[in-house]
C-alpha positions as CSV (number, residue, x, y, z in Angstrom):
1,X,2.0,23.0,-95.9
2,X,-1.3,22.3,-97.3
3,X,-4.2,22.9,-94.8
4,X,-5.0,19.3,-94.8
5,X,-1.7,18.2,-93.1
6,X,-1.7,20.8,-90.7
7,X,-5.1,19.6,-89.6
8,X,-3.6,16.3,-89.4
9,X,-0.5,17.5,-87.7
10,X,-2.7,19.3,-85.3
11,X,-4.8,17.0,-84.5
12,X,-2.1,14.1,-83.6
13,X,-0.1,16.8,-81.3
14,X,-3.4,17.6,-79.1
15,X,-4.0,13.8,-78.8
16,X,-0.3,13.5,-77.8
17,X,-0.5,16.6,-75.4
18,X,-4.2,15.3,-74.5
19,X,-2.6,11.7,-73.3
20,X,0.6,13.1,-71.4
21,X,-1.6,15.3,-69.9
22,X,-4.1,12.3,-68.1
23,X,-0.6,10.1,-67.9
24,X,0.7,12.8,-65.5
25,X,-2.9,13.6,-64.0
26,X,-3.6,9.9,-63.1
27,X,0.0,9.5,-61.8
28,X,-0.3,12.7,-59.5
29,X,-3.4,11.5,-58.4
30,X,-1.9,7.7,-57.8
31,X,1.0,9.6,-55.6
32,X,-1.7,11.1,-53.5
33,X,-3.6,8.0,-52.9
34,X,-0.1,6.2,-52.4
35,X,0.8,8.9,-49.6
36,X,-2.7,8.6,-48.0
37,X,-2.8,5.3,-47.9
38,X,1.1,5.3,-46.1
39,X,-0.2,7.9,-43.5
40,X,-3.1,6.0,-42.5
41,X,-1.1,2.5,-42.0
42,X,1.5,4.2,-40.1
43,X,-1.6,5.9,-37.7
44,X,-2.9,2.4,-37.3
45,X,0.7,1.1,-36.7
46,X,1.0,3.7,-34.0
47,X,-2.3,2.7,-32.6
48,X,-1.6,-0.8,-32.8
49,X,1.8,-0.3,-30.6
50,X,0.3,2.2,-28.0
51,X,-2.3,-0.7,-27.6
52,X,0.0,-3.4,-27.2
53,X,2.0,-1.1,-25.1
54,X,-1.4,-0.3,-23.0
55,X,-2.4,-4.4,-22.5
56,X,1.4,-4.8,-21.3
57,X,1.2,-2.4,-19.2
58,X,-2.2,-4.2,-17.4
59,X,-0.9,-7.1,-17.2
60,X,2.2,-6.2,-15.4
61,X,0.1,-4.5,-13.0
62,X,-1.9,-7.3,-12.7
63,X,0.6,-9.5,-12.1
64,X,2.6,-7.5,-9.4
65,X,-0.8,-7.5,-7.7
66,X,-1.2,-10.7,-7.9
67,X,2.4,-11.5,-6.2
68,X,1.9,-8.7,-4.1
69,X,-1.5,-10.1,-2.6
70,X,0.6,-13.9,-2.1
71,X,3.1,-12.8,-0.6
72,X,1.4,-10.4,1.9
73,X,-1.3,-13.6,2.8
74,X,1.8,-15.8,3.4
75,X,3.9,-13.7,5.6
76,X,0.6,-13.2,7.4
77,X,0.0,-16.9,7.7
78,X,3.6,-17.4,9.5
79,X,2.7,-14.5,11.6
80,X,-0.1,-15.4,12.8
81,X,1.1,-19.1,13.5
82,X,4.2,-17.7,15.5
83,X,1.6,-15.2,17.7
84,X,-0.6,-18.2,18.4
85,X,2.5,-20.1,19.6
86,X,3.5,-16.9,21.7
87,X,-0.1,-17.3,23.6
88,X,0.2,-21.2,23.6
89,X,3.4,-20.1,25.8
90,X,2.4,-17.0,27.8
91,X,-0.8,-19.4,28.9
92,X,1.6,-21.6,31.0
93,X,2.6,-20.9,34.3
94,X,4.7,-22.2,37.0
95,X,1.7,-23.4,39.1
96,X,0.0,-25.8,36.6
97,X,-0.5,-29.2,36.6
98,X,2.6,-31.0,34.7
99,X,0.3,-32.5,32.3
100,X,-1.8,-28.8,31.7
101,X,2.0,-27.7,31.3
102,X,3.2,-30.1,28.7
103,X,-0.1,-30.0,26.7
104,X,0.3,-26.1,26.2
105,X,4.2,-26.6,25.6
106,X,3.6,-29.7,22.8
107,X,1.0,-26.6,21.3
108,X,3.3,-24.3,20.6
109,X,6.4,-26.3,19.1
110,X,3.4,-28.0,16.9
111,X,2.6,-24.2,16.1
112,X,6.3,-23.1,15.3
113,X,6.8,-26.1,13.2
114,X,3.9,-25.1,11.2
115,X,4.8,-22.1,10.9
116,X,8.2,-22.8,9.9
117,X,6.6,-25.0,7.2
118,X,4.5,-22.0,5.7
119,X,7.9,-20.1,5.5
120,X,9.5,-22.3,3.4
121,X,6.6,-22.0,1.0
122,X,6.7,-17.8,1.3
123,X,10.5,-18.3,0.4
124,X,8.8,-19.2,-3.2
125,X,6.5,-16.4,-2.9
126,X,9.1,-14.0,-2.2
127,X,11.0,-14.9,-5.4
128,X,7.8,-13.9,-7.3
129,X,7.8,-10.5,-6.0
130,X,11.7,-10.1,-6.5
131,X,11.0,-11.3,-10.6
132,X,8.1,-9.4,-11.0
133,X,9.8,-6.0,-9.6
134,X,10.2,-3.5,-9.1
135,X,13.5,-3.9,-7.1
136,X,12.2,-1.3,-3.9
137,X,8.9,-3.7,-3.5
138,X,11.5,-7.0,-3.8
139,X,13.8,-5.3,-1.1
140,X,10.4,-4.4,1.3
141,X,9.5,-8.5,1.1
142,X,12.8,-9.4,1.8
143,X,13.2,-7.0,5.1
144,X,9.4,-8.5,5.9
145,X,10.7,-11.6,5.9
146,X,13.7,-11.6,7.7
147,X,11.7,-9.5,10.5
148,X,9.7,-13.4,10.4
149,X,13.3,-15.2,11.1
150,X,13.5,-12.4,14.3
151,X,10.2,-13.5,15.6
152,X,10.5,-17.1,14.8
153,X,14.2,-17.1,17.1
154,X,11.6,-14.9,20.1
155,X,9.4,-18.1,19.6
156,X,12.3,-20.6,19.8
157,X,14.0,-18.9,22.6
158,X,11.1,-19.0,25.2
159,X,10.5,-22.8,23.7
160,X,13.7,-23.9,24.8
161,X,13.4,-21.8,28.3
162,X,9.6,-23.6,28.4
163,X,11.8,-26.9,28.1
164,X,14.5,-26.5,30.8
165,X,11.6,-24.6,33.3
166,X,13.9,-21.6,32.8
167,X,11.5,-19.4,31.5
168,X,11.0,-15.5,32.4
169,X,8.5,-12.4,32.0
170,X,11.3,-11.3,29.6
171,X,10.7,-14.1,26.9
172,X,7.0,-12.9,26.7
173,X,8.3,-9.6,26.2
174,X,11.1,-10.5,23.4
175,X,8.5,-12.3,21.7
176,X,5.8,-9.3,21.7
177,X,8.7,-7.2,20.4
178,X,10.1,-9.2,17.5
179,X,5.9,-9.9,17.0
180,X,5.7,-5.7,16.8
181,X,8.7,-5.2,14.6
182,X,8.0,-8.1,12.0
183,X,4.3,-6.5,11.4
184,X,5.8,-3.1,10.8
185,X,7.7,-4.4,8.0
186,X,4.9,-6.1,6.4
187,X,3.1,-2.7,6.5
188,X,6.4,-0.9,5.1
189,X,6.2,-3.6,2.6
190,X,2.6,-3.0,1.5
191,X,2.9,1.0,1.3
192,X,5.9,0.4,-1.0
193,X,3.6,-2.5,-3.0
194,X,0.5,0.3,-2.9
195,X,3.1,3.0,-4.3
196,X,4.3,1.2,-6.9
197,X,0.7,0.0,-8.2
198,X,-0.5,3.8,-8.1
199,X,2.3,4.8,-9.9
200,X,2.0,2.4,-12.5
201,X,-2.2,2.8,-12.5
202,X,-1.6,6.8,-12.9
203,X,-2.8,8.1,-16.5
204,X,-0.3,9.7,-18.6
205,X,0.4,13.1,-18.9
C-alpha cells in the first residue's frame, strides 16, 4: 500500500471514529437531559398532588366547621325557645287573675310552636353534619337532637297540665331536667365537633 492511500485510508477511519464518537457523546448527553428532565416533572407532579391534597384537606375542614357552627346555633335556637316557654309557665300561679293566667299560657304554646318550627329547619342542618362526617360528630348531633324531642315533650306536658289547671311543682322540675340533659348533649356534641377539627388541623408527622 502506497503511502498516499494509507493517508487516505487513515484519514476517512478517524473521521468515521471522530463522528461515532460525538453520535454516542450527544446521545449520552441527550439520555441525561431526558432523565433530568423526567425527575423534575415527576417532583412537580408530586408537589402538584400534595397541594391539591393540602387545599382538600382545608376545605373539608372548613366545611365541617361551617356545618358544625349551624347546627350548634340551631339546636341552640330551639333551646332557648323551649326554656323561655318553661319560664312563660313557671311564672303562672294558681292565684292570678284568669286573664294574667291565659296571657302567660297563650306565651308559651306561641313559644313551643316556634320552637317546633326552628326544629324542623335543624332537621336540614343535621343532615349536613351527617354528609359532611365524620360519622362520631353525625351520631353526637343526632343524640343532641333527640335530647330537644325530650325537652320539647317536658314543655308539652306541663302545657297540657297549664290547660286542664292540673299543673304541679313536678312539671317545673321535669322541664328543668330534660332542659339539663338536652344541653349536655350539645356540649358532648361540640367536644366531639372540636376533636375532630383538631385532629384534622394537626400537622403531619
Amino acid at each position: 500500500m502506497d503511502a498516499g492511500l494509507a493517508g487516505l485510508l487513515g484519514g476517512v477511519i478517524g473521521a468515521a471514529v471522530g463522528a461515532v464518537g460525538a453520535t454516542a457523546s450527544a446521545w449520552i448527553t441527550g439520555r441525561k437531559a431526558e432523565r433530568q428532565a423526567q425527575l423534575l416533572a415527576e417532583a412537580q407532579l408530586g408537589q402538584a398532588r400534595l397541594q391539591i391534597g393540602a387545599e382538600r384537606g382545608r376545605a373539608l375542614r372548613e366545611s365541617r366547621k361551617s356545618a358544625y357552627v349551624a347546627f350548634a346555633e340551631g339546636w341552640s335556637q330551639v333551646h332557648t325557645t323551649l326554656a323561655e316557654a318553661g319560664i312563660k309557665l313557671g311564672g303562672i300561679e294558681a292565684s292570678d287573675p284568669p286573664e294574667e293566667r291565659e296571657e302567660r299560657r297563650r306565651a308559651a304554646r306561641r313559644l313551643w310552636n316556634e320552637a317546633r318550627t326552628l326544629h324542623h329547619a335543624l332537621t336540614r342542618l343535621l343532615h349536613v353534619v351527617q354528609v359532611e362526617g365524620p360519622a362520631p360528630a353525625g351520631r353526637a348531633a343526632q343524640t343532641a337532637q333527640g335530647a330537644l324531642v325530650t325537652h320539647f315533650g317536658a314543655v308539652l306536658a306541663w302545657l297540657h297540665a297549664v290547660d286542664a289547671g292540673t299543673e304541679t311543682p313536678q312539671h317545673s322540675s321535669d322541664e328543668k331536667t330534660a332542659h339539663g340533659a338536652a344541653y349536655g348533649s350539645l356540649l358532648d356534641f361540640l367536644r366531639t365537633a372540636s376533636d375532630t377539627t383538631a385532629q384534622e388541623d394537626a400537622p403531619d408527622v
